[in-house]
C-alpha positions as CSV (number, residue, x, y, z in Angstrom):
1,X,0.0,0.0,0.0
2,X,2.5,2.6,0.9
3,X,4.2,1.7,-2.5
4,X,1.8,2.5,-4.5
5,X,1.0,5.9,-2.7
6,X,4.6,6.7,-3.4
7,X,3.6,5.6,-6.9
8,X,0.5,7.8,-7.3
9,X,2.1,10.9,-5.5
10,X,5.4,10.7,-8.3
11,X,2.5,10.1,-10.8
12,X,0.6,13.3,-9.2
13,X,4.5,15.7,-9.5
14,X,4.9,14.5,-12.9
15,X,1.6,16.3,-13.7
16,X,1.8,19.3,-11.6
17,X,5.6,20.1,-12.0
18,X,5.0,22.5,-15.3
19,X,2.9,24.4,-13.2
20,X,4.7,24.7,-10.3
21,X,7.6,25.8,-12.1
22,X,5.4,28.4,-13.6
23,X,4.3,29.8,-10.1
24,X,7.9,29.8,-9.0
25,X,8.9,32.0,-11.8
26,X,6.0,34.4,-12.1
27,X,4.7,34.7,-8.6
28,X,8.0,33.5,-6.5
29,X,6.1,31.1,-4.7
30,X,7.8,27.4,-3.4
31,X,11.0,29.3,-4.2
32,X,12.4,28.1,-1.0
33,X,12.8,25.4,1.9
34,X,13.1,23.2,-0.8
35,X,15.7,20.4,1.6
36,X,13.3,20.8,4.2
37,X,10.3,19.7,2.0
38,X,12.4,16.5,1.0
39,X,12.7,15.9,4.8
40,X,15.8,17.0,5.6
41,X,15.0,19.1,9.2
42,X,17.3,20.4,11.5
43,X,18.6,17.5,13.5
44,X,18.0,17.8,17.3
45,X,18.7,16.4,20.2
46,X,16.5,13.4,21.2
47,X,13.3,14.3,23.1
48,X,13.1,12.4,26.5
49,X,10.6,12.2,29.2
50,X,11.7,15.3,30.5
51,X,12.0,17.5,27.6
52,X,9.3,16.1,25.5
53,X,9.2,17.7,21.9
54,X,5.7,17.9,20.1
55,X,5.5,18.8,16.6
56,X,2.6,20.8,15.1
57,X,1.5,21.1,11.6
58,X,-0.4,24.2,10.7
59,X,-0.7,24.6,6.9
60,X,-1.7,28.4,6.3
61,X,-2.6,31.7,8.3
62,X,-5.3,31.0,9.5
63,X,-4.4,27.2,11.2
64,X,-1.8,29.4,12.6
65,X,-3.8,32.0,14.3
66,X,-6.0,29.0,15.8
67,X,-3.5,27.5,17.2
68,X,-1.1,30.4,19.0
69,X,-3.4,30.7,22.2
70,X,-3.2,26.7,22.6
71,X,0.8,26.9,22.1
72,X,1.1,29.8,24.6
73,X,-1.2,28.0,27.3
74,X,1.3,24.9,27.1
75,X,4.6,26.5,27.0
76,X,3.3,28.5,30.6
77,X,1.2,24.9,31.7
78,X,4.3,22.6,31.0
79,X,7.8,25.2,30.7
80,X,10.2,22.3,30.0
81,X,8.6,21.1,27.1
82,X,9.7,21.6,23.5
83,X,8.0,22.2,20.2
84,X,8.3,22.5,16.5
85,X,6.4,24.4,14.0
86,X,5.5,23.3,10.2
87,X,3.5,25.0,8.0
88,X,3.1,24.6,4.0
89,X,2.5,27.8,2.3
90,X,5.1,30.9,1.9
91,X,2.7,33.3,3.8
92,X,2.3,30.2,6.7
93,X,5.9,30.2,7.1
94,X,6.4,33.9,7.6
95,X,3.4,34.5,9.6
96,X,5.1,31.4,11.7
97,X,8.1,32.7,12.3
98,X,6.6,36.5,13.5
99,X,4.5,34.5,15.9
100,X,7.2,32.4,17.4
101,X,10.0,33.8,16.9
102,X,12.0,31.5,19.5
103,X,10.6,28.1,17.9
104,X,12.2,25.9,15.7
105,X,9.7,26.7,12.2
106,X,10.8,24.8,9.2
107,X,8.4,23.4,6.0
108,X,6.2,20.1,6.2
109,X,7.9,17.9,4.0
110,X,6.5,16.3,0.8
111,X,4.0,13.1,1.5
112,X,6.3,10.6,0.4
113,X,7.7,7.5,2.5
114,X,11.7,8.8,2.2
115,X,10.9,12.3,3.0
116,X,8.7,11.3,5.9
117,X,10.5,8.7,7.5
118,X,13.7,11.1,7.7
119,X,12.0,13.9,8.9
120,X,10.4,11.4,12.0
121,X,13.7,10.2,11.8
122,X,15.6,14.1,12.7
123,X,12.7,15.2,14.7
124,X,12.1,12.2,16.9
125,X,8.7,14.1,18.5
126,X,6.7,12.4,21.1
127,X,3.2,13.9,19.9
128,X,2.2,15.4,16.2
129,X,-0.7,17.7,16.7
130,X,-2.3,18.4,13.2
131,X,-4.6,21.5,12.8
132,X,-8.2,21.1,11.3
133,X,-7.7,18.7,8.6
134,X,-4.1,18.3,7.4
135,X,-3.9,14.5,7.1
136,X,-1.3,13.0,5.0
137,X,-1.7,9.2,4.3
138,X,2.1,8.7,4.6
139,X,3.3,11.1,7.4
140,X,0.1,9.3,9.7
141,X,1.0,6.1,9.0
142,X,4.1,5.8,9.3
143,X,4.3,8.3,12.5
144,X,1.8,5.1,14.1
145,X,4.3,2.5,12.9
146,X,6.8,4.5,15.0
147,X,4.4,4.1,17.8
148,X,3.8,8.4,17.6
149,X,0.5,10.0,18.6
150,X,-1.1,11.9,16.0
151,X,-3.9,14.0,17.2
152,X,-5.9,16.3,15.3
153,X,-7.1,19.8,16.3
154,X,-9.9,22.1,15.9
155,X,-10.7,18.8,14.2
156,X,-12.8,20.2,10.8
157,X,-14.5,17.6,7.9
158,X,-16.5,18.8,5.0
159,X,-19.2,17.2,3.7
160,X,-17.4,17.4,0.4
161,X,-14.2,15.8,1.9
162,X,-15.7,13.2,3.1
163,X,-17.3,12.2,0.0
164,X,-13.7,12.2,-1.5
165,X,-11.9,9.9,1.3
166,X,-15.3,7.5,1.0
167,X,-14.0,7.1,-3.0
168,X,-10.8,5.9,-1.8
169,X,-12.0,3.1,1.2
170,X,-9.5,1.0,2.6
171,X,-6.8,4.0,1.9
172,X,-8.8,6.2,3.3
173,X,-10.1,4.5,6.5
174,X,-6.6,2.7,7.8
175,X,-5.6,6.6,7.2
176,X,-8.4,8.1,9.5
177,X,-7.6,5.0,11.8
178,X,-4.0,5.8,12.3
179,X,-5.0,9.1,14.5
180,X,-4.6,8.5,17.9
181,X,-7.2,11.4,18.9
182,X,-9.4,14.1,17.3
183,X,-10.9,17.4,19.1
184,X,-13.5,18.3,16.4
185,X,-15.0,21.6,16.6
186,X,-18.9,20.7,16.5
187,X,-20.7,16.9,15.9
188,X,-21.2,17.5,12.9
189,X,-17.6,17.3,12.1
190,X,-17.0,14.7,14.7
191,X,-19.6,12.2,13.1
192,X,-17.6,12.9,9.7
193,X,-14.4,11.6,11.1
194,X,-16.1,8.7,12.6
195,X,-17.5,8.0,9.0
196,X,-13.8,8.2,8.0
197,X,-12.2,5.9,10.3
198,X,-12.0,7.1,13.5
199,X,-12.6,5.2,16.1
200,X,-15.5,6.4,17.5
201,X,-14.5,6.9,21.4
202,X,-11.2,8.7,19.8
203,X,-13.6,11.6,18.5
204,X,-14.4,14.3,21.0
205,X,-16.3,17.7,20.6
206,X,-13.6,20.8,21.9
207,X,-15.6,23.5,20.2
208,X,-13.6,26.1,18.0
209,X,-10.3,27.7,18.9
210,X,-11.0,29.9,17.3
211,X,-13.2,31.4,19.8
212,X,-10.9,32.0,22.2
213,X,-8.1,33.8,19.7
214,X,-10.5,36.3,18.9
215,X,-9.0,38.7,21.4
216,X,-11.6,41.0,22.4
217,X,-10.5,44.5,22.5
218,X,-11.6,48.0,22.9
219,X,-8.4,49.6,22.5
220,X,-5.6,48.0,19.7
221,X,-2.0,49.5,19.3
222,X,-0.9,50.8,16.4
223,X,-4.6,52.2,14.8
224,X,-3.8,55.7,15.8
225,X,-0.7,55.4,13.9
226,X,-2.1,53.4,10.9
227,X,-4.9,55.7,10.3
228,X,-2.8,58.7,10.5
229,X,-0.5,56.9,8.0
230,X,-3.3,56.3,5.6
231,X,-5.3,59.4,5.9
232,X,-8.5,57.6,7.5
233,X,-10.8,60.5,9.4
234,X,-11.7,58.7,12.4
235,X,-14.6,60.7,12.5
236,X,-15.7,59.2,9.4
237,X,-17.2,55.9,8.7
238,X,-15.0,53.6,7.4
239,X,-15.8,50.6,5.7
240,X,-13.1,47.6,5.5
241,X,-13.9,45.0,3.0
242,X,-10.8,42.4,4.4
243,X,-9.9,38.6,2.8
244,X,-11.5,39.5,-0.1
245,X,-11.0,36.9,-3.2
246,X,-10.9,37.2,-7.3
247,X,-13.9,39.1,-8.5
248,X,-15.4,40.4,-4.6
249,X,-13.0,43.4,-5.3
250,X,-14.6,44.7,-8.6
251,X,-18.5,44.5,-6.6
252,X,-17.0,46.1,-3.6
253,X,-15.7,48.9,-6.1
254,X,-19.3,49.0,-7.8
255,X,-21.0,49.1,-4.6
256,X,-18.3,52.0,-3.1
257,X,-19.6,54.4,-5.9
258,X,-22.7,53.9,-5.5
259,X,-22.6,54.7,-2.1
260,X,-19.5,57.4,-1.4
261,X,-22.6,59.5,-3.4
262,X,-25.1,59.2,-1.0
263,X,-22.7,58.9,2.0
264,X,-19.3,61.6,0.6
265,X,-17.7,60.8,3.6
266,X,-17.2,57.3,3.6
267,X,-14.2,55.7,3.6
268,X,-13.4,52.6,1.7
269,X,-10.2,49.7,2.4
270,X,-9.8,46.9,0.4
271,X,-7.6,43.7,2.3
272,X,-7.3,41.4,-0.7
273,X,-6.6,37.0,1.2
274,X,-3.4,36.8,-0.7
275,X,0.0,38.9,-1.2
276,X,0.4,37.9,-5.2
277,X,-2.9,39.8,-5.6
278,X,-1.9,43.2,-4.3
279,X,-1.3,44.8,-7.7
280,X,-3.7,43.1,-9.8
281,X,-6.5,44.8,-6.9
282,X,-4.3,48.1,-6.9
283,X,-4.9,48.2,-10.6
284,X,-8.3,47.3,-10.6
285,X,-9.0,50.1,-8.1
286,X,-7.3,52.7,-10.4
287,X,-9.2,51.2,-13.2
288,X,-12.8,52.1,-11.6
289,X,-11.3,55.9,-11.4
290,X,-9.9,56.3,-7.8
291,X,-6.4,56.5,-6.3
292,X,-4.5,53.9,-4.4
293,X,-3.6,54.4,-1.1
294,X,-1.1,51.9,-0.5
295,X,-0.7,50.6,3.1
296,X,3.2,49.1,1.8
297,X,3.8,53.3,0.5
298,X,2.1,54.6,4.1
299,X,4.7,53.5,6.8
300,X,3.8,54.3,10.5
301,X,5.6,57.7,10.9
302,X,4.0,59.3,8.0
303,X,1.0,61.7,7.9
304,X,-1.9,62.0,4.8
305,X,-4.6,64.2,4.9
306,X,-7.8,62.7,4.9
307,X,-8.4,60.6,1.5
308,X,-10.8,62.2,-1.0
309,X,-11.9,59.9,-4.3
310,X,-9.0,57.5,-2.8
311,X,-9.7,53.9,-2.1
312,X,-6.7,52.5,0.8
313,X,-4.9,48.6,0.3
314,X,-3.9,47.1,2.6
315,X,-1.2,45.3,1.1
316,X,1.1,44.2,4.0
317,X,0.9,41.4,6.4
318,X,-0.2,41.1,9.8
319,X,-2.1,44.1,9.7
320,X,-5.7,43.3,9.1
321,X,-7.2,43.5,12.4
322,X,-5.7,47.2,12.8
323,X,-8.2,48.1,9.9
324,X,-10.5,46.3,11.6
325,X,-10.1,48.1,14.8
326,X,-10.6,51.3,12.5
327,X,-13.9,50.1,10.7
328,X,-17.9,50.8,10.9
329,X,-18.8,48.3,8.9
330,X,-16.5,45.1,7.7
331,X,-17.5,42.8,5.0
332,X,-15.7,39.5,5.4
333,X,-14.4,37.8,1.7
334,X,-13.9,35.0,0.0
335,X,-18.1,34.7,0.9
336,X,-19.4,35.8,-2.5
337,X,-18.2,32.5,-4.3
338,X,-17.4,29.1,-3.5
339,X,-14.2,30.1,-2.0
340,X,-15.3,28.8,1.6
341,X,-15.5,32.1,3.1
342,X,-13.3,33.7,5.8
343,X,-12.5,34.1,9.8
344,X,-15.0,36.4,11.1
345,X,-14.7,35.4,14.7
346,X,-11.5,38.6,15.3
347,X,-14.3,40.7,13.5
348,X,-16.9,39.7,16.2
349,X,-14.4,40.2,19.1
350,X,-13.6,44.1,18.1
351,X,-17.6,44.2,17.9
352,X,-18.0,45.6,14.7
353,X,-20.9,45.2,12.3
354,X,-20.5,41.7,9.9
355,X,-21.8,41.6,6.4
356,X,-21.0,38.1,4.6
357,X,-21.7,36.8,1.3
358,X,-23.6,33.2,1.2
359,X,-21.0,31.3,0.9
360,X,-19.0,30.2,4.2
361,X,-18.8,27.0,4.0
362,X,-15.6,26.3,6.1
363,X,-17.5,28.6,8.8
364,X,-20.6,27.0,8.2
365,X,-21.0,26.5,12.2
366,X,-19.9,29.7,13.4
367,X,-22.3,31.9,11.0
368,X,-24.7,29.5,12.3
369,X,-24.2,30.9,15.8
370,X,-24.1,34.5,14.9
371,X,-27.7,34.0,12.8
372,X,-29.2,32.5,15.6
373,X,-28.4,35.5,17.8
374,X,-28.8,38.3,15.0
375,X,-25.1,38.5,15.0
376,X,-24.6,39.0,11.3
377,X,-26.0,40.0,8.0
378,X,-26.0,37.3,5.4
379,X,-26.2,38.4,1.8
380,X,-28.2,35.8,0.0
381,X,-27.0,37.0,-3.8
382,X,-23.2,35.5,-5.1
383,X,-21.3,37.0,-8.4
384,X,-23.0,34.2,-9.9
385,X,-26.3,36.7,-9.3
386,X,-27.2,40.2,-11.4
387,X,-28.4,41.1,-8.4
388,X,-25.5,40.5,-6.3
389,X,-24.4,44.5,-6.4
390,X,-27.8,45.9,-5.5
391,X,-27.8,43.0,-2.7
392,X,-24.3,44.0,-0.9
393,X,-25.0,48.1,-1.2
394,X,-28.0,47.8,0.2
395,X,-27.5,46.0,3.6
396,X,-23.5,48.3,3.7
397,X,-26.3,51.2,3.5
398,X,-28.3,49.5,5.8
399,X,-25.8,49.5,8.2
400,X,-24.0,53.0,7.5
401,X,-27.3,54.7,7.8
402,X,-28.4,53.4,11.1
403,X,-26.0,53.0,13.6
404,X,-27.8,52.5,16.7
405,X,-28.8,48.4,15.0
406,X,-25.4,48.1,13.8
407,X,-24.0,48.5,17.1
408,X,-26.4,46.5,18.8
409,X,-25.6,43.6,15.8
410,X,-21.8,44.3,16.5
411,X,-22.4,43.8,20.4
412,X,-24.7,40.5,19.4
413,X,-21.6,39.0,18.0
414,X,-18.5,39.9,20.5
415,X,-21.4,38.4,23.2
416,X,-21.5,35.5,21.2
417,X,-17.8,35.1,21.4
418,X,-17.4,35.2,24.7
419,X,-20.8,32.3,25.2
420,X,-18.4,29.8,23.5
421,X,-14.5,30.3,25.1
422,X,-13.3,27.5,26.0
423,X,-11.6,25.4,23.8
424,X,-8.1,25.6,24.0
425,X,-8.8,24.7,27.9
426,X,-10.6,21.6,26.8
427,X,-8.0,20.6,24.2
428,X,-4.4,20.9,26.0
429,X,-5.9,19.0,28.9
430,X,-6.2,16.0,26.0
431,X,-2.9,16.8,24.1
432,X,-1.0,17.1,27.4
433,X,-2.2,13.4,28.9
434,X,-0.9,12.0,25.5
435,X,2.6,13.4,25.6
């Protein structure tokens, strides 16, 4: 079985290696931590009893985020033990090393038998601690052979994924039955990773950790600075469109027009998901006839009057909850399309007015919980819809217009945040019993 993995995976880089060499030379991407991919990690010293090591895979941003409160609890809970940070993507890796800066951080290495077995091999951990769903036929498997627990995270299963793993069976299931323990954010996605292979008394609901890195805050360092910087009036509303994904940018645009003429004051930024696409949306912006305020050109330090027929990017890192901080009303992306939607939970916690698109389906759960307390406006047109413009100025108008409903909406959801704290508690009391 694990042959013919190996066999489908070389199969799989035959296909794909024209196009990664493309994104390498046009975008810059996979550029790097190439030996570390292949498995060759830093060697270090061999984790004991009393300095046990536990490695944890976070693929992206966002994994990252979920899982910083749960790595800070255990390094004050248990001081002598030891850990090690993967991540997949570029941005994962940078956003890694800015959030521990004093942790080994190196790149999860290609699912292949060689590459895994030599990275076990050089990190010799005691637990692996996957985030949400980053499970790699190979690196499970063999981790169990080695008599490692794997445990997954803010454990997260989509109906879709499921289907997919169900089309691959035995694979599939002695996969699934390799973990050692799952903390799944609802029972929804626990019964989904039963269906997969779990066994069924290793499946427990934690609840979201997200919850409980959604730092509530009236007061955020650095906004004074940042607005000042980007010329935002404080006494003006401001609304932050932030994750956004291809094609939200040009409705949000659209939309802005229509309503900067009923509302001359307002103030429009624009936080596209991904780095590569800062220019293309700077472009686009000058295309619909405003100017670019460019977070990257607006350093802290630096003054701008107050922005007239300007949109402002934010096209740096690690700054979107700053704008946040600074909005009115926020519109959350990658919700107008099947793009699974973004984190609005940091939104929630700075209790600020949410307006979504209808398409959140790897925050299916938690818009579920802000609907049922009147915590969030839910679009119900896509860009798939003529109607999809009229749809998203009408409720940002909505929302601009009255203020008195949008703060009580934006105080629904930061109270909904606090009713459902808790997880990272719940899940380090697991992880820690299995080290």
């Amino acid at each position: 079985m694990r042959f013919l993995v190996d066999l489908f995976y070389l199969l799989a880089v035959i296909l794909v290696t024209p196009v990664l060499l493309y994104r390498m030379l046009v975008s810059g991407k996979y550029r790097s931590g190439w030996l570390e991919r292949l498995g060759y990690l830093p060697d270090l010293p061999e984790s004991s009893s009393i300095w046990p090591r536990v490695w944890i895979h976070a693929v992206s941003v966002g994994e990252l985020n979920a899982v910083r409160g749960l790595i800070a609890a255990w390094r004050k809970e248990s001081p002598e033990s030891s850990f090690l940070v993967s991540t997949t993507t570029d941005t994962g890796y940078a956003r890694a090393r800015e959030l521990f800066p004093d942790l080994i951080v190196v790149r999860y290495p290609l699912d292949m038998s060689r590459f895994v077995r030599r990275a076990l091999n050089r990190v010799g951990p005691r637990l692996i601690v996957l985030v949400e769903l980053e499970v790699w036929y190979q690196f499970v498997t063999q981790a169990a052979r080695q008599n490692i627990p794997v445990a997954v995270i803010n454990g997260r299963l989509s109906a879709k994924s499921i289907k997919w793993f169900n089309r691959i069976g035995p694979l599939s299931r002695r996969m699934f039955g390799a973990l050692r323990w799952v903390g799944a954010q609802d029972e929804e996605y626990a019964e989904r990773f039963r269906q997969a292979g779990v066994p069924a008394g290793q499946v427990e609901v934690m609840g979201s950790l997200k919850w409980d890195t959604a730092e509530i805050a009236d007061e955020l360092a650095g906004t004074d600075e940042l607005a000042r910087a980007m010329g935002i009036g404080r006494r003006r509303p401001v609304w932050v469109c932030g994750s956004t994904g291809p094609g939200e940018e040009k409705v949000i645009l659209q939309a802005y027009q229509t309503l900067h003429r009923r509302h001359p004051t307002l103030q429009l930024v624009i936080v596209p998901r991904k780095p590569e696409r800062f220019d293309e949306v700077a472009n686009l912006i000058r295309q619909t006839g405003y100017q670019v305020i460019r977070r990257s050109e607006s350093p802290d330090g630096t003054t701008r009057p107050p922005a007239v027929k300007s949109v402002m990017l934010g096209d740096t890192m690690g700054e979107l909850r700053k704008f946040y901080f600074l909005a009115s009303v926020v519109f959350v992306g990658r919700s107008l399309a099947a793009m699974g939607g973004s984190d609005m939970m940091e939104v929630a916690a700075l209790a600020k007015p949410i307006v979504v698109g209808p398409h959140n389906e790897n925050f299916a759960d938690i818009v579920a919980k802000f609907q049922k307390h009147q915590a969030i406006r839910v679009l119900s047109k896509d860009l798939e819809s003529p109607d999809v413009l009229a749809s998203l100025t009408r409720v940002v108008a909505q929302l601009v217009d009255n203020p008195t409903p949008a703060r009580q909406l934006a105080d629904n959801a930061r109270a909904v945040v606090q009713a459902n704290r808790g997880a990272t508690k719940r899940t380090l009391k697991y992880l820690m019993e299995m080290v």
